[in-house]
N, C-alpha and C positions, 0 to 999 in steps of 0.2 A: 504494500500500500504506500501512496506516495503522500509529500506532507505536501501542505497547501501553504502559499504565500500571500498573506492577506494585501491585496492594493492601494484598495481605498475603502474605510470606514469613514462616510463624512454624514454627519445627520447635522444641521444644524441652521441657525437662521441669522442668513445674512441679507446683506442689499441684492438688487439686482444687478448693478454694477457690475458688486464684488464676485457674486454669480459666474455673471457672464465671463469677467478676467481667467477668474476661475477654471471654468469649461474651455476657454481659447487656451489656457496652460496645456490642457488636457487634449487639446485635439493639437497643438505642436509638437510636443511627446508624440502622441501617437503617429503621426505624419512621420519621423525622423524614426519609429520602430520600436521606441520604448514607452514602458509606462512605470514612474514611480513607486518604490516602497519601500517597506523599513532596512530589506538589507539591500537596494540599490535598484538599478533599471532591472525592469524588465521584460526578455524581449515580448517583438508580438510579431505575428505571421503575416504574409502579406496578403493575404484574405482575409477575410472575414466576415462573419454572419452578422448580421446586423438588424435588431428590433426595437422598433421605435414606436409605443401608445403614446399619444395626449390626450386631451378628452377636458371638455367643462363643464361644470353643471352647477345650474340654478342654487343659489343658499339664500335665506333668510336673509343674511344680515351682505350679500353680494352675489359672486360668483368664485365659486374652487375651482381652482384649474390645475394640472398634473402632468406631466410628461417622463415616460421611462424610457431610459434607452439601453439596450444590453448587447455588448458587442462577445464573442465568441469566437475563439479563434486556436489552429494547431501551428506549433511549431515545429 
């Protein structure tokens, strides 16, 4: 069995800004092959599966809106 290397655990509430800086960090990483963690880059293949929900819905007090994106990939 193989160990797993965690990427990113980020749950938290920032600006949209900070967000978005955020996500561009993450899509030049990935562009260049790696992607960030605790013991260093790592790699990613040059395929990849790629799933992407949004979705908004009506609230009381506005509108909640969501977006997940799961990329997948073998090296």
């Amino acid at each position: 069995m193989s160990d797993k290397t965690v990427l990113l655990d980020v749950e938290e509430t920032m600006l949209r800004y900070d967000a978005a800086v955020a996500l561009r960090k993450l899509a030049d990483d990935l562009a260049q092959g790696t992607l960030p963690s605790a013991e260093g880059g790592v790699a990613v293949g040059e395929t990849l599966k790629v799933e992407m929900k949004g979705k908004v819905k009506p609230k009381d007090a506005g509108v909640k809106g969501s977006l997940k994106v799961e990329l997948s990939w073998r090296t």
